[in-house]
TIRO-610404 format. One record per residue: x, y negated, z of N, C-alpha, C in turn; residue in three letters. Coordinates in pm, whole numbers. Layout:
N
n_X n_Y n_Z ca_X ca_Y ca_Z c_X c_Y c_Z vonu
X Y Z X Y Z X Y Z ALA
...
END
This chain:
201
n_X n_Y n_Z ca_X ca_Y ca_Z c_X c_Y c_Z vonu
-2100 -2723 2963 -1996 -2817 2935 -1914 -2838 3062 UNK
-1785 -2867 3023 -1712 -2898 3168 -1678 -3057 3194 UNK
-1708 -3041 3305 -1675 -3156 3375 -1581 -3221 3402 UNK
-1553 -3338 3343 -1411 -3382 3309 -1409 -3494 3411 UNK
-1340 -3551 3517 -1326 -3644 3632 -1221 -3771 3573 UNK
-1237 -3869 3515 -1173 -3982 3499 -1193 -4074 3567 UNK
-1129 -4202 3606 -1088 -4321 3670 -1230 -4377 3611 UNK
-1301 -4479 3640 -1418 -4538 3605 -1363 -4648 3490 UNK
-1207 -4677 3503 -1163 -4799 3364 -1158 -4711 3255 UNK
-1204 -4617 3244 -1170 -4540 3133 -1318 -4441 3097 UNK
-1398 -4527 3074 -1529 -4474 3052 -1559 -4495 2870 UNK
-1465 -4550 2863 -1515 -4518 2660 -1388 -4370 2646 UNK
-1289 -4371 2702 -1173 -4270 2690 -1271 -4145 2712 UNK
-1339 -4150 2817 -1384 -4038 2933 -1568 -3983 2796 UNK
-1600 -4088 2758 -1718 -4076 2669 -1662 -3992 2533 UNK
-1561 -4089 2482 -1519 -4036 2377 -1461 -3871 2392 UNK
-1354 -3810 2487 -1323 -3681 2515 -1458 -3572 2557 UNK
-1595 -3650 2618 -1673 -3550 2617 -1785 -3528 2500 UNK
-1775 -3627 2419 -1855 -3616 2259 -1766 -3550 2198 UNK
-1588 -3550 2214 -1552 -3435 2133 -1563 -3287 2220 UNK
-1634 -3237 2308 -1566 -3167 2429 -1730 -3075 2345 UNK
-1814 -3177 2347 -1967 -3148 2283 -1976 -3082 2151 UNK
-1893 -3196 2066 -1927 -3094 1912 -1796 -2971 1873 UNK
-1740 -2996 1959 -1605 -2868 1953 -1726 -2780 1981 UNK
-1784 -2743 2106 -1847 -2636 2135 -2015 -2604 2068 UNK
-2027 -2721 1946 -2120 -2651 1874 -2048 -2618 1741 UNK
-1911 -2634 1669 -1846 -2595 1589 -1860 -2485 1616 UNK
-1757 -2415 1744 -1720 -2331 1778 -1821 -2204 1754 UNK
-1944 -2225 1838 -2078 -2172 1844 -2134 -2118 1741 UNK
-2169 -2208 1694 -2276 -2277 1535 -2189 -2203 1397 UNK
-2266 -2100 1332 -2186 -2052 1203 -2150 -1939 1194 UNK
-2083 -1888 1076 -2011 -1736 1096 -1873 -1792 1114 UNK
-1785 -1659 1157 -1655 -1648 1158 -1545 -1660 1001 UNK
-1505 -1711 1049 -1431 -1718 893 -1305 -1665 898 UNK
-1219 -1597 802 -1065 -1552 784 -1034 -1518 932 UNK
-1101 -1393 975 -1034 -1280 1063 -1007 -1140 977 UNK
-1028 -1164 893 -948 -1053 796 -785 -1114 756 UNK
-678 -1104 797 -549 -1202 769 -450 -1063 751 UNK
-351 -1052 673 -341 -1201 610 -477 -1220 466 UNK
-483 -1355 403 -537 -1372 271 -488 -1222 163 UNK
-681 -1181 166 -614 -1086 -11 -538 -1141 -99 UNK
-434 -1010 -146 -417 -1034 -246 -308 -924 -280 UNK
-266 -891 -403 -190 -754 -423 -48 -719 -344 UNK
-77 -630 -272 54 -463 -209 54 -595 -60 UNK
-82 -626 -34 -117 -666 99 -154 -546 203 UNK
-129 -561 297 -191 -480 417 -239 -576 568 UNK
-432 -578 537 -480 -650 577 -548 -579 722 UNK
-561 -679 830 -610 -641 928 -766 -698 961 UNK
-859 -643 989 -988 -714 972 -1016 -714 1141 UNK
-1064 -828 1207 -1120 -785 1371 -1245 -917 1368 UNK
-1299 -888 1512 -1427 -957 1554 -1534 -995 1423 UNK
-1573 -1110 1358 -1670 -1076 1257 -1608 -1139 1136 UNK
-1637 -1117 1015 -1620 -1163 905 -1726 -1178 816 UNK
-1785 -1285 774 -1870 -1320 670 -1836 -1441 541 UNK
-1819 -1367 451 -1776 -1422 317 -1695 -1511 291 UNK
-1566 -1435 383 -1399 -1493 371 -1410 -1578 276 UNK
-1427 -1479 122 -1357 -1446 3 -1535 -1530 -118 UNK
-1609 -1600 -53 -1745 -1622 -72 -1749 -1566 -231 UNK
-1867 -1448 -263 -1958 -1444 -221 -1951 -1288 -116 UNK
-1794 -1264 -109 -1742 -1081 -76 -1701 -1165 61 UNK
-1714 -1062 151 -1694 -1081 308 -1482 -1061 304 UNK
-1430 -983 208 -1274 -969 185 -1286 -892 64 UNK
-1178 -1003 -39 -1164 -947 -119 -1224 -1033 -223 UNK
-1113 -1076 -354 -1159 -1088 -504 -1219 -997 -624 UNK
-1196 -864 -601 -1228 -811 -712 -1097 -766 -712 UNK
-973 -851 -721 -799 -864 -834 -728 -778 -771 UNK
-728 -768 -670 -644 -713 -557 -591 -606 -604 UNK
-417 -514 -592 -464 -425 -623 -312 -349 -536 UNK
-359 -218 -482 -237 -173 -401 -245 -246 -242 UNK
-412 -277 -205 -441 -341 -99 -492 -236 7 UNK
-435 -288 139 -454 -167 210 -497 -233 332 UNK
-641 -225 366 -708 -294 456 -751 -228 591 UNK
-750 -258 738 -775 -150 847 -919 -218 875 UNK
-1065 -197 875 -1112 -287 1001 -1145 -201 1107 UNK
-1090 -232 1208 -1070 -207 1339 -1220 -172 1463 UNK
-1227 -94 1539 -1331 -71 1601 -1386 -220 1673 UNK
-1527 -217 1625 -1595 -325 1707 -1593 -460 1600 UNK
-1525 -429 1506 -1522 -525 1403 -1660 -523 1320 UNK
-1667 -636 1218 -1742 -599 1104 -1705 -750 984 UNK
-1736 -669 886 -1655 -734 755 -1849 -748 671 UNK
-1888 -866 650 -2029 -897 583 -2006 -982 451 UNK
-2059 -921 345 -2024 -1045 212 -2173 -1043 196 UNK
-2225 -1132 86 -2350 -1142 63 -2349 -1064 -89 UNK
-2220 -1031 -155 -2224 -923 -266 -2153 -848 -225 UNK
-2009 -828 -180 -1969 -659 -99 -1892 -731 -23 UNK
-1927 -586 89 -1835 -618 208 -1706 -638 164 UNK
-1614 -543 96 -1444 -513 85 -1466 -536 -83 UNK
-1393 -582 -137 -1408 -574 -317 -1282 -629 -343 UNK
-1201 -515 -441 -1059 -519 -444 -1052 -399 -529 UNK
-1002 -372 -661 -954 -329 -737 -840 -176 -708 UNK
-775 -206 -640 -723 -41 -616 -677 -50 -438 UNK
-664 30 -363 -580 21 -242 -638 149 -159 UNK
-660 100 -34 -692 203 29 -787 122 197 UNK
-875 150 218 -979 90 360 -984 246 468 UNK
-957 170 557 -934 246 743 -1030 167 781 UNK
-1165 274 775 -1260 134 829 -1302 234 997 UNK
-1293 156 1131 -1346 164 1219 -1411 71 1284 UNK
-1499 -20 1171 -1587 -107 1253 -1742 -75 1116 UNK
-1788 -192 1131 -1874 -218 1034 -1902 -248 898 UNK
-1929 -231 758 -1905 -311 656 -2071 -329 610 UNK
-2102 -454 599 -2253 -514 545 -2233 -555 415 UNK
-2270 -545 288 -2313 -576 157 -2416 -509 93 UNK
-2408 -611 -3 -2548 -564 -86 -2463 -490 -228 UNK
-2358 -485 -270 -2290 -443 -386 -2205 -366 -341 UNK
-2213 -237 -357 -2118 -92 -382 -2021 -81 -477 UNK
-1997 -171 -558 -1928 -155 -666 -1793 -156 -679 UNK
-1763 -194 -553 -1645 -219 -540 -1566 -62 -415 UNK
-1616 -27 -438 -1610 78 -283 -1525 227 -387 UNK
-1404 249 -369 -1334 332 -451 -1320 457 -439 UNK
-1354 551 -449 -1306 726 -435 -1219 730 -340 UNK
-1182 805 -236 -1095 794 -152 -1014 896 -154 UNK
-954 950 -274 -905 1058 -307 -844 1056 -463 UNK
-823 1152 -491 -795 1240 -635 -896 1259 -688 UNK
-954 1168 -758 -1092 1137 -848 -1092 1332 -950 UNK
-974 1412 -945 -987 1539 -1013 -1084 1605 -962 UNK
-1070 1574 -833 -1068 1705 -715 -1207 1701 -717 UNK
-1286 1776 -821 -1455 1771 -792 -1526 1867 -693 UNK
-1432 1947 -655 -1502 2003 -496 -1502 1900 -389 UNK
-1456 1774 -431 -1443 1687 -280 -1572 1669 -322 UNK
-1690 1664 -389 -1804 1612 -396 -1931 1685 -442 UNK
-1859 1803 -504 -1993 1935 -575 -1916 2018 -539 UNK
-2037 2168 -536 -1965 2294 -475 -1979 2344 -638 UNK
-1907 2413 -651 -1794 2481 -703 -1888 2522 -859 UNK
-1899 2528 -989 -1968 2537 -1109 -2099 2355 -1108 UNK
-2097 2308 -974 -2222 2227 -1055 -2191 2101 -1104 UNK
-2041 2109 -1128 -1988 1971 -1168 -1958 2013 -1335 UNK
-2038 2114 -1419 -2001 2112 -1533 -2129 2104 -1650 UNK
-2118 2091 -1748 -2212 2021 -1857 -2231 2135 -1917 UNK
-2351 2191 -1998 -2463 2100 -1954 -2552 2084 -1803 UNK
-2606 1995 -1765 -2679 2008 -1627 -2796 2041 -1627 UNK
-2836 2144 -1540 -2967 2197 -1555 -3104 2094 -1586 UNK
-3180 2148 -1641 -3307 2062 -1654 -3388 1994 -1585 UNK
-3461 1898 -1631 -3557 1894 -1511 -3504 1787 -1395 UNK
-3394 1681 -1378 -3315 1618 -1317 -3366 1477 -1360 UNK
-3400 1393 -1310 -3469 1254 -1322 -3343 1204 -1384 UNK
-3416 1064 -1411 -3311 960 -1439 -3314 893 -1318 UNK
-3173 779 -1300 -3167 707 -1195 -3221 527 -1246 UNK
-3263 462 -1128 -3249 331 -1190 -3094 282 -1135 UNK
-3051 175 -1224 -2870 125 -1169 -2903 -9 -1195 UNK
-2971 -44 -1127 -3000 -210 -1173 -2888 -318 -1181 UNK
-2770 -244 -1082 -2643 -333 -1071 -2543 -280 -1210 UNK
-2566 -196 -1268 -2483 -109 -1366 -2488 -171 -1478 UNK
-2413 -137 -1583 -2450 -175 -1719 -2564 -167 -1795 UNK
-2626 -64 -1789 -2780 -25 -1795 -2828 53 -1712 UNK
-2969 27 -1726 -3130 106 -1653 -3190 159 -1759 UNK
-3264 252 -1736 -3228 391 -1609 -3106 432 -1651 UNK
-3028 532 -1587 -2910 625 -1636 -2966 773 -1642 UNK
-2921 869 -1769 -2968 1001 -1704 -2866 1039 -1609 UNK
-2901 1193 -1572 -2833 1233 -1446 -2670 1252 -1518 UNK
-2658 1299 -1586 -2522 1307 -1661 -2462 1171 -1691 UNK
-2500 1063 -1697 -2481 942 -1730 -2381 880 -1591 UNK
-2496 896 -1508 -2507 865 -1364 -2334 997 -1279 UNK
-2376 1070 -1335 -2274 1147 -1213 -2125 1061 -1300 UNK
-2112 1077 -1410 -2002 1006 -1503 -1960 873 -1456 UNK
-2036 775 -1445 -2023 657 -1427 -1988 637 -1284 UNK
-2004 696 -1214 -1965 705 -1048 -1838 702 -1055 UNK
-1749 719 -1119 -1602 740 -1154 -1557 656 -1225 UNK
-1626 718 -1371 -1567 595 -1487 -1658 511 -1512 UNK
-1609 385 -1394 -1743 308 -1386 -1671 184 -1480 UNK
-1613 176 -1584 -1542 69 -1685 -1671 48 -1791 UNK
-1648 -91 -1839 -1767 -114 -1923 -1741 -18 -2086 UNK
-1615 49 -2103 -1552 143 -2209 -1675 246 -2201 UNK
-1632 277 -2062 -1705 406 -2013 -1847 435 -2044 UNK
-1913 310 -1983 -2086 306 -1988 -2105 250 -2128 UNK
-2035 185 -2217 -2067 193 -2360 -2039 322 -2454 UNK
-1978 412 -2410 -1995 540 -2417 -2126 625 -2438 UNK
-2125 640 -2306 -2242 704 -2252 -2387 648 -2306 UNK
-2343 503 -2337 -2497 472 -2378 -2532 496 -2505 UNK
-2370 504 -2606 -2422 518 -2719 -2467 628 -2745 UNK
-2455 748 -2621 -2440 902 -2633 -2595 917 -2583 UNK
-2675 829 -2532 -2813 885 -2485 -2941 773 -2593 UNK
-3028 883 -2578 -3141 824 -2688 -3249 848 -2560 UNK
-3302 730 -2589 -3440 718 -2519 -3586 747 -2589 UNK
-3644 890 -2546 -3714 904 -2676 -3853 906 -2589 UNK
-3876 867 -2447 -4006 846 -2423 -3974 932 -2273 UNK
-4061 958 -2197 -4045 1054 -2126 -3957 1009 -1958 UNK
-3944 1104 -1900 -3896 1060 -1753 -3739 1048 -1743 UNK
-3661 1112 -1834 -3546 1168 -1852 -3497 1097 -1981 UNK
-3401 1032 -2022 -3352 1010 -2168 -3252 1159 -2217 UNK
-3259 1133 -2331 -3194 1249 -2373 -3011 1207 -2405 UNK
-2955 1280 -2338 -2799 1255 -2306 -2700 1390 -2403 UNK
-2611 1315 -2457 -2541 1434 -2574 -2406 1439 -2523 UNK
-2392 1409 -2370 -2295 1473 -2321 -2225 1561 -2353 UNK
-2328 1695 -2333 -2295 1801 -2324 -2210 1849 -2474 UNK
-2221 1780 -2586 -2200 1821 -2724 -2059 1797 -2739 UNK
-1979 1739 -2622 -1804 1714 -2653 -1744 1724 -2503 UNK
-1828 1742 -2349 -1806 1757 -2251 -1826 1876 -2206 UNK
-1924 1959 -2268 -1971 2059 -2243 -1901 2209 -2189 UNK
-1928 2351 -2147 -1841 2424 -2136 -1774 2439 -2263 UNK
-1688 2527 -2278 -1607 2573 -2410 -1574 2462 -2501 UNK
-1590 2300 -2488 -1612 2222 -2590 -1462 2177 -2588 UNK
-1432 2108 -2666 -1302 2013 -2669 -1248 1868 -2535 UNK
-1305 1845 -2555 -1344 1767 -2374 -1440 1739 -2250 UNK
-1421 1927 -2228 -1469 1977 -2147 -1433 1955 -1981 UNK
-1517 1896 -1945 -1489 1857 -1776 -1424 1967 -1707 UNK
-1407 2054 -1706 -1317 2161 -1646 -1181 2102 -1730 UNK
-1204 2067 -1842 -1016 2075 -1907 -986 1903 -1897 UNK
-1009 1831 -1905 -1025 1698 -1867 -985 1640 -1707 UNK
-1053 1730 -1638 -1027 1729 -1480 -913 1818 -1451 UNK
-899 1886 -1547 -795 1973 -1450 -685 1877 -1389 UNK
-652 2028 -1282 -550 1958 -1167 -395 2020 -1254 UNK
END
């Protein structure tokens, strides 16, 4: 604490400036950082994130969900912490050179041309049917548990509740490690909405 020198007639003045001099510097101290992500989300924003951020936007460290055409930098040495996602915002684009802490991925977007399936499989293993023998996943945050693997690579994309009511009506759970998925019967090669003709560029 610093030492503040007043006249001795002024000892309630001189008391009172160092009880505020006291809890300024356990405010200051004491807590997370709040709104160093600025400006406030919100749509065809371009946000700058620095030093720490924890749950701007409570329960997301930045970010509603709504956002959309948001274009966020966080900066080296930074970090952005929600207690459900770090960044969560609906369409834009993240320049991240610091840190991001959450417990929810869901919000975290393709950083590309969602077509372009060589940005993520080499070249034939992004097509239906998928070889055998491939577990199911658990998605405890997802619409349903387990997903099969075809379920699961699908939903990584078309992660809309359209989407996963789809897919669920398309898999039967008939016992076993794997559910049985009928993807392949309208996604499949040669089929009518076939992931090669669907994706094309």
């Amino acid at each position: 604490m610093t030492n503040i020198r007043l006249p001795r007639r002024s000892s309630v003045l001189r008391n009172l400036l160092l009880a505020s001099t006291a809890v300024t510097g356990v405010l200051i101290s004491g807590g997370a950082a709040y709104a160093v992500c600025a400006p406030n989300p919100g749509n065809n924003v371009t946000a700058t994130c620095t030093d720490t951020t924890t749950n701007q936007n409570n329960p997301n460290g930045y970010g509603t969900g709504a956002e959309t055409n948001i274009n966020i930098t966080v900066v080296q040495g930074a970090s952005v912490t929600g207690t459900n996602a770090a960044l969560f915002f609906s369409t834009g684009t993240v320049t991240n050179f610091g840190t991001l802490n959450g417990t929810n991925f869901n919000g975290v977007r393709f950083p590309g041309d969602r077509r372009d399936c060589l940005k993520c499989h080499v070249a034939g293993a992004y097509t239906l049917p998928l070889q055998s023998g491939i577990a199911s996943v658990n998605t405890p945050r997802d619409y349903f548990s387990p997903q099969g693997p075809a379920t699961v690579a699908c939903l990584g994309c078309h992660d809309n509740v359209d989407a996963a009511a789809h897919a669920y009506l398309n898999t039967a759970f008939f016992g076993g490690t794997t559910p049985a998925e009928a993807c392949a019967t309208c996604h499949g090669t040669g089929k009518d909405w076939d992931v090669d003709k669907v994706h094309a560029r």
